[in-house]
gemmi code that builds the backbone of each chain (N, CA, C; Angstrom):
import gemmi

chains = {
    "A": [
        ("UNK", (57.317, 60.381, 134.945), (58.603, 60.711, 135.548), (59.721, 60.538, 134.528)),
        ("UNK", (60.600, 59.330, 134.353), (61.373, 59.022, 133.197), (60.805, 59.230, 131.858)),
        ("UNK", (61.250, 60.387, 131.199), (60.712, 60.148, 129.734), (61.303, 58.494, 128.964)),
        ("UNK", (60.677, 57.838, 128.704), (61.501, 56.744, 128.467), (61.490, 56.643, 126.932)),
        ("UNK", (62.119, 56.810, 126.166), (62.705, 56.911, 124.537), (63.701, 55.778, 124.171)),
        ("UNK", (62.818, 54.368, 124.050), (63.066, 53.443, 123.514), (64.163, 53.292, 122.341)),
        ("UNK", (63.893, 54.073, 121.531), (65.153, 54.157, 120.661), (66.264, 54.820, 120.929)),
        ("UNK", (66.100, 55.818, 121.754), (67.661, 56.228, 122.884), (68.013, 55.707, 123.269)),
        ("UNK", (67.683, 54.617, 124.332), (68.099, 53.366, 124.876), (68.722, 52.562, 123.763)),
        ("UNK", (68.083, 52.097, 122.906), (68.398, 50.877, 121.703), (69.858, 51.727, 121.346)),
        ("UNK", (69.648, 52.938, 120.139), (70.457, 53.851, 119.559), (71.583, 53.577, 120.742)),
        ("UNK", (71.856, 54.045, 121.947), (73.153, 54.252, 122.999), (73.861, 52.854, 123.466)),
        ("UNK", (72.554, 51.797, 123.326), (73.218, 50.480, 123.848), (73.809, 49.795, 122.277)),
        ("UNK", (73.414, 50.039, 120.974), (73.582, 49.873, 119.859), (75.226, 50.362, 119.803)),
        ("UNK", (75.704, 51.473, 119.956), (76.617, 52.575, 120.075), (77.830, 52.174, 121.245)),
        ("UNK", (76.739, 51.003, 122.078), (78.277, 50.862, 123.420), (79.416, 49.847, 123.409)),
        ("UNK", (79.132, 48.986, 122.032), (80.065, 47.829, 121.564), (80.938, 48.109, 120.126)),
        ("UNK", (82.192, 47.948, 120.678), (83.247, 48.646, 119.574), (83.274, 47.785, 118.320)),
        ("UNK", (82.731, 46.977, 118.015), (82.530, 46.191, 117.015), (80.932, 46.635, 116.591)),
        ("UNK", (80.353, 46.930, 117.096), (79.103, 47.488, 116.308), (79.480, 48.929, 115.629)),
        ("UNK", (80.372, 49.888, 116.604), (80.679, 50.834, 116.609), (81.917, 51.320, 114.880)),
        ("UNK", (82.568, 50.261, 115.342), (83.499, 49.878, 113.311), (82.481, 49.691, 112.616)),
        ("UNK", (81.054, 48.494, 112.622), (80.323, 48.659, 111.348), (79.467, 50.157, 110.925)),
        ("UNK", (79.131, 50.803, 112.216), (78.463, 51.909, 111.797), (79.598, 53.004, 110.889)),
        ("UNK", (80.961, 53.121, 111.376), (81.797, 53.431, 111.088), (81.780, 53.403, 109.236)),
        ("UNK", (82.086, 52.087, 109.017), (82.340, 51.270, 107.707), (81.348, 52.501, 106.894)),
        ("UNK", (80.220, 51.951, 108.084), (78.911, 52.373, 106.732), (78.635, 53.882, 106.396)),
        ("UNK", (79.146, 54.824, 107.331), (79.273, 56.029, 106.876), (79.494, 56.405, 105.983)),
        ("UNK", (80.597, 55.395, 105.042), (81.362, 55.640, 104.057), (80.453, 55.218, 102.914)),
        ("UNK", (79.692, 54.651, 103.186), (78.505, 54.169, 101.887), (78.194, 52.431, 102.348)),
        ("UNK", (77.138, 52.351, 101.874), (76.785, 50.815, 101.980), (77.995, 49.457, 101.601)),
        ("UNK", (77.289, 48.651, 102.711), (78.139, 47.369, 102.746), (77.527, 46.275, 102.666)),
        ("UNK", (78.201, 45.159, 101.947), (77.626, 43.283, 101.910), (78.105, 43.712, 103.948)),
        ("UNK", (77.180, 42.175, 104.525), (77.468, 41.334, 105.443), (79.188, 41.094, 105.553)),
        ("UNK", (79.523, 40.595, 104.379), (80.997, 40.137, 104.411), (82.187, 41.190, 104.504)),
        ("UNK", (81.887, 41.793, 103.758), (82.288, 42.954, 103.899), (82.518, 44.281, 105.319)),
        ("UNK", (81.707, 43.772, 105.953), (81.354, 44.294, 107.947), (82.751, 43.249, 107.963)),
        ("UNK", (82.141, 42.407, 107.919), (82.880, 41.349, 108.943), (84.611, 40.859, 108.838)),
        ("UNK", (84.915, 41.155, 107.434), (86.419, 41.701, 107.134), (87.317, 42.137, 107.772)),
        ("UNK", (87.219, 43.741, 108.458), (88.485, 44.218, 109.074), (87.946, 44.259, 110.755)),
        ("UNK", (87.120, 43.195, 111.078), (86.503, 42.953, 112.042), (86.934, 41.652, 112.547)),
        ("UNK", (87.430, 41.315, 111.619), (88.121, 39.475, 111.929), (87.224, 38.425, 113.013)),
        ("UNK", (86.005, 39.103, 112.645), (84.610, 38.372, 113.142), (83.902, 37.148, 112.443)),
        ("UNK", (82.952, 36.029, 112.657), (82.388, 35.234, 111.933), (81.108, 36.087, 111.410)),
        ("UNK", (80.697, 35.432, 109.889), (79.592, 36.474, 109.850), (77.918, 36.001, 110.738)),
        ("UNK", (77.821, 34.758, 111.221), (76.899, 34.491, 112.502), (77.543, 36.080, 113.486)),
        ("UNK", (78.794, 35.978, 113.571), (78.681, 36.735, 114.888), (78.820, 38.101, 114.273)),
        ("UNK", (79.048, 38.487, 113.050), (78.652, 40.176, 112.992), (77.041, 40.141, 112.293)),
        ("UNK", (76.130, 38.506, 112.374), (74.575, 39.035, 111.919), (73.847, 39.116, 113.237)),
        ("UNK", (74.839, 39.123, 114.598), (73.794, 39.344, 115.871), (74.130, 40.707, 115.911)),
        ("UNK", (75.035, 41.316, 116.053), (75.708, 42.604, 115.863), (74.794, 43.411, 114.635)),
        ("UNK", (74.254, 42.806, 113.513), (73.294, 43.815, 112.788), (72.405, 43.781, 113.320)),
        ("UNK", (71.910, 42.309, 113.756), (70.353, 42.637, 114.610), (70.633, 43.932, 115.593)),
        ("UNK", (71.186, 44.378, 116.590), (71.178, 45.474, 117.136), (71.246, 46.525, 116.876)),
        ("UNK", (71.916, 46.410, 115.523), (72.226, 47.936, 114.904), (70.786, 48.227, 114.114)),
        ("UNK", (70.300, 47.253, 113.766), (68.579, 46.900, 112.686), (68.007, 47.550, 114.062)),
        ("UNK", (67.718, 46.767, 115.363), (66.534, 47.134, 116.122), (66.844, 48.566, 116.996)),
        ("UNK", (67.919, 48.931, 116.729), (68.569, 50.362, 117.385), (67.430, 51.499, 116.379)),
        ("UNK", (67.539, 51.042, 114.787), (67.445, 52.010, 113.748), (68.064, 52.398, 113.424)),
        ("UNK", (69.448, 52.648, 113.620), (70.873, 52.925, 113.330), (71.350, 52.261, 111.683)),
        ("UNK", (70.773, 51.496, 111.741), (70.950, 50.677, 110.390), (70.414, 49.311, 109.356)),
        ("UNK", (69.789, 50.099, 108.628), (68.852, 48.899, 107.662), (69.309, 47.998, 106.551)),
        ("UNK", (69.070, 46.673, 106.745), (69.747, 45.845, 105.518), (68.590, 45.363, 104.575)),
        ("UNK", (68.905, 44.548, 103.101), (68.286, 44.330, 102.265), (68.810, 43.147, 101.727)),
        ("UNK", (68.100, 41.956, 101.513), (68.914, 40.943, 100.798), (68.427, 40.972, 99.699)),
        ("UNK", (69.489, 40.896, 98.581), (69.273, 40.983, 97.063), (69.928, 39.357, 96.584)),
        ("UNK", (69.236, 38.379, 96.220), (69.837, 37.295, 95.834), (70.471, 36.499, 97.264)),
        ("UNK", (72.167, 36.531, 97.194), (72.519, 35.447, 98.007), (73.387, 36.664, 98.813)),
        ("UNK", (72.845, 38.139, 98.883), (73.662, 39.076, 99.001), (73.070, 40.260, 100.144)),
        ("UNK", (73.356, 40.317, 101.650), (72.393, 41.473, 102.469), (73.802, 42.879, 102.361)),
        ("UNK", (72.734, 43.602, 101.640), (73.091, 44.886, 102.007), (72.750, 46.089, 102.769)),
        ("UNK", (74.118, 46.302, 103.337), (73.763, 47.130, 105.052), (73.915, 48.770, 104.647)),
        ("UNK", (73.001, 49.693, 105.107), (73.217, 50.943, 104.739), (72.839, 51.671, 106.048)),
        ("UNK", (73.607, 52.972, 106.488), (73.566, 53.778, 107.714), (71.834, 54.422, 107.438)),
        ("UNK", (71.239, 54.521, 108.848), (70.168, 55.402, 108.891), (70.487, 56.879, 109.560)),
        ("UNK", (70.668, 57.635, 109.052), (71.250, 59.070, 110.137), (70.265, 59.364, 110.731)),
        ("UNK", (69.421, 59.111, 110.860), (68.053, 59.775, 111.514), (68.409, 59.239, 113.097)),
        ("UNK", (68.571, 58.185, 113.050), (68.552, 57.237, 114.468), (70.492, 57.836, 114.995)),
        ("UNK", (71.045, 57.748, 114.515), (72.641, 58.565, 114.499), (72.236, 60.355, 114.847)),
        ("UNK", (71.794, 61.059, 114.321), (70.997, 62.562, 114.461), (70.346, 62.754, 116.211)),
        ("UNK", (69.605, 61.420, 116.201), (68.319, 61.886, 117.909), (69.581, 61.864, 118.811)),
        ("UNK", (70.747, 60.818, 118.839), (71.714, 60.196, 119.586), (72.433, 61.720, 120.141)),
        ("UNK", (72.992, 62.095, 118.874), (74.096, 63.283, 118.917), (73.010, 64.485, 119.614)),
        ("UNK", (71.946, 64.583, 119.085), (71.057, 65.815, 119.765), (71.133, 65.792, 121.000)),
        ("UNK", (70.703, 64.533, 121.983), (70.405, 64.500, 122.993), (71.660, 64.834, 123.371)),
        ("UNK", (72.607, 64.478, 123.214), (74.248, 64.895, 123.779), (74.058, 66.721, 123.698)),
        ("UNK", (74.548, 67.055, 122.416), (74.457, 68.573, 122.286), (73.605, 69.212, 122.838)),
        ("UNK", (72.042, 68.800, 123.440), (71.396, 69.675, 123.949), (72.048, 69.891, 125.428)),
        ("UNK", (72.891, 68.758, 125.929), (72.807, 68.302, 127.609), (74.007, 69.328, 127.348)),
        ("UNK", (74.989, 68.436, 126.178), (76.052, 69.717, 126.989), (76.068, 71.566, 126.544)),
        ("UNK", (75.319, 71.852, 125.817), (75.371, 73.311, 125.572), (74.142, 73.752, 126.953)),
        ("UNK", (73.706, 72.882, 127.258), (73.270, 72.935, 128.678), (74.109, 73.579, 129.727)),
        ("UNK", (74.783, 72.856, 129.992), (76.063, 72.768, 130.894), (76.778, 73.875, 130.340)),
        ("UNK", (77.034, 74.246, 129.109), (78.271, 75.224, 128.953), (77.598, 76.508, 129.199)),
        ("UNK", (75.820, 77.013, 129.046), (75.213, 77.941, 129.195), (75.149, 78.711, 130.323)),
        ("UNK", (75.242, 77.080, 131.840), (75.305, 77.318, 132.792), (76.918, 77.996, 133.546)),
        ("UNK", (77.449, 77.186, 132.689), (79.348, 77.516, 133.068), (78.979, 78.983, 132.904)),
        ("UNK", (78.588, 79.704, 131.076), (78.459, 81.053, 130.725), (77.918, 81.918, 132.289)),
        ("UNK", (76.970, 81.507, 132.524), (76.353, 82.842, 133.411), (76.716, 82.496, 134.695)),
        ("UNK", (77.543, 81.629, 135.155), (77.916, 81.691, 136.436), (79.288, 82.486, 136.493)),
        ("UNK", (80.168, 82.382, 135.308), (81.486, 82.872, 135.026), (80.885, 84.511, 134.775)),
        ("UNK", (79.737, 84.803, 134.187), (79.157, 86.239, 134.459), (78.985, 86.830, 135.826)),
        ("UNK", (78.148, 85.865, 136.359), (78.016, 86.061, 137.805), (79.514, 86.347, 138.770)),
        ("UNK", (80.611, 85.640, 138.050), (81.314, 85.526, 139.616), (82.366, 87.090, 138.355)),
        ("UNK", (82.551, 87.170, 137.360), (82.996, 88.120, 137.312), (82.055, 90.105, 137.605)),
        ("UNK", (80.867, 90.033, 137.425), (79.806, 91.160, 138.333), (80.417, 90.484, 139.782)),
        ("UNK", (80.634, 89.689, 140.251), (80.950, 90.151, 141.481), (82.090, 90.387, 142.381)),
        ("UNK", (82.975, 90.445, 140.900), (84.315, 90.998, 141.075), (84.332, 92.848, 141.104)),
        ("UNK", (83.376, 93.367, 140.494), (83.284, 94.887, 140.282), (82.309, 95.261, 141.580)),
        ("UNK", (81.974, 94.170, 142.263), (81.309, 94.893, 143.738), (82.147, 95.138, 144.336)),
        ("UNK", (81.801, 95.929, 145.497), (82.731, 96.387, 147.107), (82.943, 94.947, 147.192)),
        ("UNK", (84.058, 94.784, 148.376), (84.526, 93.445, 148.470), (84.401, 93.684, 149.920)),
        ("UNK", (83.037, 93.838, 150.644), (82.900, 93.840, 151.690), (82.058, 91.941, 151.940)),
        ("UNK", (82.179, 91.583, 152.759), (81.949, 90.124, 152.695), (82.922, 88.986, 152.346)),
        ("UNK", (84.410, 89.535, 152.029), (85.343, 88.782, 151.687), (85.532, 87.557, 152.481)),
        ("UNK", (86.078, 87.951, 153.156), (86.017, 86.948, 154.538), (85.005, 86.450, 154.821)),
        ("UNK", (83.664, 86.637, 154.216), (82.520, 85.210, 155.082), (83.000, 84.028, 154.630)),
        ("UNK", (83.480, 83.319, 153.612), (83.334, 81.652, 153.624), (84.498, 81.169, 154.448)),
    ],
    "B": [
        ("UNK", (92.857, 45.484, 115.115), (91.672, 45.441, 114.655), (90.714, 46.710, 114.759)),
        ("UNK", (89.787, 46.434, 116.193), (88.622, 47.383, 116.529), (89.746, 48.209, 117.711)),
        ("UNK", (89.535, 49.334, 117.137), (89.847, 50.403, 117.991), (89.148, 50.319, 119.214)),
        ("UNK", (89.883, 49.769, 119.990), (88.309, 49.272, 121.431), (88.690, 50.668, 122.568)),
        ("UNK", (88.179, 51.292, 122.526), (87.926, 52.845, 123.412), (86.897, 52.790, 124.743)),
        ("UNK", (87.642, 52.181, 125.979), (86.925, 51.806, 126.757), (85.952, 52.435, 127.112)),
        ("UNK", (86.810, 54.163, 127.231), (85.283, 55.231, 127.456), (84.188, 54.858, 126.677)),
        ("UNK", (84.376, 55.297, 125.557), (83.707, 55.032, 124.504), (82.062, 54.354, 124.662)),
        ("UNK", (82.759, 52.895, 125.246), (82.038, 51.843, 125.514), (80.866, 52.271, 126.788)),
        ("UNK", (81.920, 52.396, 127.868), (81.602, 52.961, 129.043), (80.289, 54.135, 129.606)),
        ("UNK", (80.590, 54.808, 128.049), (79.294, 56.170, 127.996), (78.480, 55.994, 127.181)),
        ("UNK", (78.678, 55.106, 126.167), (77.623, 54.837, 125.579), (76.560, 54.094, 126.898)),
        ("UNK", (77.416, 52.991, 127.228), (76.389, 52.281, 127.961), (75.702, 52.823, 128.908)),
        ("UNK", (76.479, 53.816, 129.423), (75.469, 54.496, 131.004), (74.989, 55.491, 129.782)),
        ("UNK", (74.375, 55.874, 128.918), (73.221, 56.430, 128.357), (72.419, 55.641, 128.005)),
        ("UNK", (72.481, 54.192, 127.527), (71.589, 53.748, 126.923), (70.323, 53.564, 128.483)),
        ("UNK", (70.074, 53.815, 129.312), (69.084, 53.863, 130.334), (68.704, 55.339, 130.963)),
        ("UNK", (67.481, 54.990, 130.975), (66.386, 55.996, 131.117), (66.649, 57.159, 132.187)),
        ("UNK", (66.817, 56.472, 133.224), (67.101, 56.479, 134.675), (68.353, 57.228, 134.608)),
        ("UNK", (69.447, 56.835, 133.948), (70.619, 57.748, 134.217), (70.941, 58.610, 133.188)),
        ("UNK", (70.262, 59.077, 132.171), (69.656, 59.761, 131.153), (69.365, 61.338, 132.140)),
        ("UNK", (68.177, 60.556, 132.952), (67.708, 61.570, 133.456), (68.647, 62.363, 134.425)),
        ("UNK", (69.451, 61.166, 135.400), (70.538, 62.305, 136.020), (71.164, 62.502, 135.555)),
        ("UNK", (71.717, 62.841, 134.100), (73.058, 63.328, 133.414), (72.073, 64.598, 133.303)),
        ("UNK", (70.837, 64.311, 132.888), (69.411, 65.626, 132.487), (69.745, 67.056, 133.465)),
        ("UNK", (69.705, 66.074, 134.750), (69.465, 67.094, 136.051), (71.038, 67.510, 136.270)),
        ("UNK", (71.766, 66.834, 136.246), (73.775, 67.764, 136.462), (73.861, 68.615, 135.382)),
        ("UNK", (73.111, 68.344, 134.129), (73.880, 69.443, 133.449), (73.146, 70.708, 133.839)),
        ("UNK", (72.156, 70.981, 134.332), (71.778, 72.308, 135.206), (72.481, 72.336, 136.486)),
        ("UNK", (73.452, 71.615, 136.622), (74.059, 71.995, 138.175), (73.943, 70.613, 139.221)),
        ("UNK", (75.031, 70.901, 139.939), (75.594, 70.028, 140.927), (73.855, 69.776, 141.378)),
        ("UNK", (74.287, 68.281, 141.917), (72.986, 67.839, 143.049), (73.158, 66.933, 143.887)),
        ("UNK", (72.780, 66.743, 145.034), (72.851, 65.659, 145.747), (71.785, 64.509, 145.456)),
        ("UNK", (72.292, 63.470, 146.220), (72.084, 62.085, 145.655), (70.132, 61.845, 145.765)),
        ("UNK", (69.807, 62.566, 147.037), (68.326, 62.597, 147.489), (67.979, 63.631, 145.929)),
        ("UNK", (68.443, 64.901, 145.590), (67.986, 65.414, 144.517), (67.409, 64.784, 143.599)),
        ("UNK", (68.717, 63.767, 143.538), (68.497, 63.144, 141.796), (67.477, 61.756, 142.321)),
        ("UNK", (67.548, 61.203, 143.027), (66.417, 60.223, 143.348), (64.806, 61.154, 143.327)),
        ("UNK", (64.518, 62.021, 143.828), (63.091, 62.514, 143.907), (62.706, 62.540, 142.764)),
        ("UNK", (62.767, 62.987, 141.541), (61.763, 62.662, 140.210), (61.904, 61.342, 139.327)),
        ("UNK", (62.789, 60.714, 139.902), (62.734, 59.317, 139.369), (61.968, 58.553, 140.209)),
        ("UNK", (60.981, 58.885, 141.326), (60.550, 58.300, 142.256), (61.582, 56.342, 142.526)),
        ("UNK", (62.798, 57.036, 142.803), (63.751, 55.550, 143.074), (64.493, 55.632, 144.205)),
        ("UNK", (64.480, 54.412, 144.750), (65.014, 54.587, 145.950), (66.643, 55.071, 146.177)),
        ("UNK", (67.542, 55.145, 147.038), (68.591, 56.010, 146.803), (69.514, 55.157, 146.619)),
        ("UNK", (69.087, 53.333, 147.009), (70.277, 52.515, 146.938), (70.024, 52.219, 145.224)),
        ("UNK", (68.562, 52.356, 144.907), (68.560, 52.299, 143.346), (69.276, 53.318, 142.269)),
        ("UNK", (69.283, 55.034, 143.196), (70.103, 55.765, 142.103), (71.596, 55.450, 142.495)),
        ("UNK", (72.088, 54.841, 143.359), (73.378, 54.488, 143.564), (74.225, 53.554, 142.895)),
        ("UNK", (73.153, 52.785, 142.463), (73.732, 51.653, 141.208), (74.121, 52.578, 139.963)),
        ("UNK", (72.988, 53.253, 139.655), (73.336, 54.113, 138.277), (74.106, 55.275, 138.779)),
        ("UNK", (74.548, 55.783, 139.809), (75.631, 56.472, 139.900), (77.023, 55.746, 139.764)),
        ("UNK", (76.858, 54.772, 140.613), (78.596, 53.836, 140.258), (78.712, 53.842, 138.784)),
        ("UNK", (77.497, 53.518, 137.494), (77.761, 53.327, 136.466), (78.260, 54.684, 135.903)),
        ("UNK", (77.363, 55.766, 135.865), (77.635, 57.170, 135.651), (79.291, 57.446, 135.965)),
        ("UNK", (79.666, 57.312, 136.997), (80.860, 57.767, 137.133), (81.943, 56.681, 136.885)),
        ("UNK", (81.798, 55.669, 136.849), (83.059, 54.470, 135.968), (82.818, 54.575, 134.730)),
        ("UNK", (82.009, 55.383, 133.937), (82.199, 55.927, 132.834), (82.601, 57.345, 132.447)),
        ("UNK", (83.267, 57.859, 133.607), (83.608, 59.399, 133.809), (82.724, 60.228, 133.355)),
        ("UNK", (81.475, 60.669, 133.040), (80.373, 61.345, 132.510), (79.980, 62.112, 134.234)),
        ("UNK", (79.886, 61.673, 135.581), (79.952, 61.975, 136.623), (80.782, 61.962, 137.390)),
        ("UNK", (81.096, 62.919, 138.443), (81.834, 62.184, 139.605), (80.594, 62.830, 140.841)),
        ("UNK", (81.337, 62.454, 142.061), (80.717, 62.456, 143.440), (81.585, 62.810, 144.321)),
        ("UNK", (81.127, 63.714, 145.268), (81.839, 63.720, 146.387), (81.158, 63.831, 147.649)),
        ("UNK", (81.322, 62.984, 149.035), (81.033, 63.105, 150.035), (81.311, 64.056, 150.894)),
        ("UNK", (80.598, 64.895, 151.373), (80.825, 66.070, 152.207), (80.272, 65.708, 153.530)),
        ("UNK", (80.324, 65.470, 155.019), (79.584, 64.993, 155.610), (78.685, 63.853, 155.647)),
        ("UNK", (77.456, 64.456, 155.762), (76.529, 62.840, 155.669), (75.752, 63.017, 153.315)),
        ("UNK", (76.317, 64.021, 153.135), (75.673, 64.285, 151.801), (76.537, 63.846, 150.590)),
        ("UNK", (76.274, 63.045, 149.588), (77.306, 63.116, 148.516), (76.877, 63.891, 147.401)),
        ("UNK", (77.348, 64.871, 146.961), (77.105, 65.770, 145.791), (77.557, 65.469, 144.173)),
        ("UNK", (76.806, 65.084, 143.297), (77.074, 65.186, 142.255), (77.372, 66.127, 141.144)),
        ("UNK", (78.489, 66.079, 140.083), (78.502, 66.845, 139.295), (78.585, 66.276, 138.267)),
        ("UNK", (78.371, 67.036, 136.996), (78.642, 66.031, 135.072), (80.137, 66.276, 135.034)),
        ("UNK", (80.568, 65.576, 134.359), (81.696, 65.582, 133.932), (81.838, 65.985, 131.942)),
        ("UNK", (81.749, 67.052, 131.704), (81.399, 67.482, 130.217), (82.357, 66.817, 129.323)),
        ("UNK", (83.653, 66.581, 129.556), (84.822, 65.422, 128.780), (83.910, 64.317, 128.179)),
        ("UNK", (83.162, 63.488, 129.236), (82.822, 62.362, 128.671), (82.087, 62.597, 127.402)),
        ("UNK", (80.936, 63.578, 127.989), (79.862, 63.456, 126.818), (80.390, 63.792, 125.758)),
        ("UNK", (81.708, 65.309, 126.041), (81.822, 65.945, 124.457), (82.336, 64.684, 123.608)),
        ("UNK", (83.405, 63.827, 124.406), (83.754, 62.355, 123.709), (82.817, 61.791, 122.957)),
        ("UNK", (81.526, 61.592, 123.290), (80.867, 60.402, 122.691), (80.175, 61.507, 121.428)),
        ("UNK", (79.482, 62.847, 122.195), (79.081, 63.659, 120.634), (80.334, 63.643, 119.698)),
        ("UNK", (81.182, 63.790, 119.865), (82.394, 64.127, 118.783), (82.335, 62.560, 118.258)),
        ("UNK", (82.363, 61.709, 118.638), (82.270, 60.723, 117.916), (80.704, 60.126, 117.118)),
        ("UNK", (79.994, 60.479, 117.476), (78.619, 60.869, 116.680), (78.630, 61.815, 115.292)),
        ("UNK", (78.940, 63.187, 115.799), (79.068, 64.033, 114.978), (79.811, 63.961, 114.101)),
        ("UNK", (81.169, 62.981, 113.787), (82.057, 62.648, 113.000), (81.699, 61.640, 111.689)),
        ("UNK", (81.087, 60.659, 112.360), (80.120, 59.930, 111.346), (79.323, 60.623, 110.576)),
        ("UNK", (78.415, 61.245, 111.764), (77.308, 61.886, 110.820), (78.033, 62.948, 109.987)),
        ("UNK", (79.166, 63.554, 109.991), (79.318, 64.833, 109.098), (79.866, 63.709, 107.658)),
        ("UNK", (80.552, 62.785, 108.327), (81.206, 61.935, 107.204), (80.200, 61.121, 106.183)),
        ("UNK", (79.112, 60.932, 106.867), (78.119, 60.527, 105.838), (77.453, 61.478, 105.251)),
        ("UNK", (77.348, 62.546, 105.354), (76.733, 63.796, 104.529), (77.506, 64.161, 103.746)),
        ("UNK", (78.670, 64.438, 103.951), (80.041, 64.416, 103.150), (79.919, 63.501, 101.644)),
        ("UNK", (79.345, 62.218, 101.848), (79.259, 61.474, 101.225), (78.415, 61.671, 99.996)),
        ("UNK", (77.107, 61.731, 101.109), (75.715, 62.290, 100.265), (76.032, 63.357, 99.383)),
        ("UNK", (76.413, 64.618, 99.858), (76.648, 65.610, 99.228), (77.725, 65.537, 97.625)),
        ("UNK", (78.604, 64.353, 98.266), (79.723, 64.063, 96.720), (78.369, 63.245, 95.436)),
        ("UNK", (77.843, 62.618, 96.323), (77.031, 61.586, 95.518), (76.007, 62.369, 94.820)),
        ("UNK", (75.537, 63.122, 95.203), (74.532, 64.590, 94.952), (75.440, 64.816, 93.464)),
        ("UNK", (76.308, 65.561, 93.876), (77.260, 65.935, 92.580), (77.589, 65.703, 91.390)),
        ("UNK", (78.130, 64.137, 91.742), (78.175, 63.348, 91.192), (76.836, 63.063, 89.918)),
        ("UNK", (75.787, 62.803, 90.687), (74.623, 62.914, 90.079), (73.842, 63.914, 89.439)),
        ("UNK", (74.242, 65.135, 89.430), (73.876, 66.361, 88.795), (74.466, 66.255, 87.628)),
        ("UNK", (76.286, 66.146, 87.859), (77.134, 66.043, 87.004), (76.455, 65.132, 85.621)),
        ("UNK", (76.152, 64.024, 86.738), (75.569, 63.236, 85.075), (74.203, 63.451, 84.400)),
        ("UNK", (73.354, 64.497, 84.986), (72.483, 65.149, 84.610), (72.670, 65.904, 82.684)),
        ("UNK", (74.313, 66.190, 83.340), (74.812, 66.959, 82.467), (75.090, 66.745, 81.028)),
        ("UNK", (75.355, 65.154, 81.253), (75.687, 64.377, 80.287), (75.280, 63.982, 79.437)),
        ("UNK", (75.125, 63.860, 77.999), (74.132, 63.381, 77.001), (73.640, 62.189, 77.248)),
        ("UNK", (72.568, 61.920, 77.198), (71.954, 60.922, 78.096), (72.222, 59.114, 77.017)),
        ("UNK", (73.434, 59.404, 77.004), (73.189, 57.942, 76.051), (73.045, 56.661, 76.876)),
        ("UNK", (72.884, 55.553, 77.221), (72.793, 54.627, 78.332), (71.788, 54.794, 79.334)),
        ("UNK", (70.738, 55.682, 78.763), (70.077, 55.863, 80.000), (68.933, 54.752, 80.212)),
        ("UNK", (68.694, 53.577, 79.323), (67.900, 52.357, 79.661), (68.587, 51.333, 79.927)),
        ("UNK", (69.688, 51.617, 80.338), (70.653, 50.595, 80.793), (69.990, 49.519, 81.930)),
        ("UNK", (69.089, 50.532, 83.460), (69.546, 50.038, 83.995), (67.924, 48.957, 83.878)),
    ],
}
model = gemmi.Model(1)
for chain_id, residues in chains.items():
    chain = gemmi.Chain(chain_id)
    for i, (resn, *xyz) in enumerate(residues, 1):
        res = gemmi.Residue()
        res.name, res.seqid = resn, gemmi.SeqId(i, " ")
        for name, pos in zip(("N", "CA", "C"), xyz):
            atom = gemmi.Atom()
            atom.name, atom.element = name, gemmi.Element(name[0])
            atom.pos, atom.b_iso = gemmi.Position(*pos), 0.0
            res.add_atom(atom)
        chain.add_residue(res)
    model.add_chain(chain)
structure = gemmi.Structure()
structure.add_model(model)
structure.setup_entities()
């Protein structure tokens, strides 16, 4: 019944906190230190490394510690399934808007006998 | 600080579940009533009613009661909101890639002195 797509879930609940939402932000722009997230976030970095764990187990975003140093870099792949599923739903919806706005204009060029039924 | 965008928040979160995934699935082919959208989720109707309150306090749905029936529709604002904010990242990190690409050809170009640098 439910297709259930674990990383849609993760990816959208990853995506629903505006402070996760600035680091993915940040990282668009190219990779970041930990400290560096947590900067124009005026966050502790304990509290922006629970905030990577979600963005890590979303797939949204992978880190690396080099020395005394984790570096955070965007995954677009997990950012890509997110936006698809949107664009498919709504060019969905706009396909349907298309042929009903077909429909009700063909049934502007009929006789307009039936006016009065609704 | 964080640009905090309640929608934002709001639609991410009623996507991150399966269940209301699926009725955003089924409105964007068209209005449905509430028994509609409960039958392939095999869930009861006070269960799709929880994820409808969420659906629509995130404006992605609304509802209306007609008699004893309440009819659902999508609300296309929300979603185009959250793709446009998807799609913005992602174009901005390709953006990136693509300079960095360049960048790196460019020094293709270059007489290779320093090249055991690293």
């Amino acid at each position: 019944m439910l297709n259930h797509q674990p990383s849609l879930d993760l990816v959208f609940q990853a995506l629903a906190d505006p402070a996760r939402r600035a680091m993915v932000d940040r990282l668009t722009r190219g990779p970041a230190s930990v400290s560096e997230l947590a900067r124009p976030l005026a966050m502790s970095l304990p509290g922006v490394m629970q905030h990577l764990q979600v963005l890590e187990a979303s797939g949204l975003v992978r880190s690396q510690k080099l020395g005394r140093v984790r570096t955070c870099t965007i995954q677009p792949a997990a950012l890509r399934t997110a936006e698809q599923w949107i664009t498919e739903r709504r060019t969905l919806w706009e396909r349907r808007l298309d042929r009903l706005g077909e429909y009700l204009a063909g049934q502007d060029d009929q006789p307009s006998q039936g006016e009065n039924d609704g």
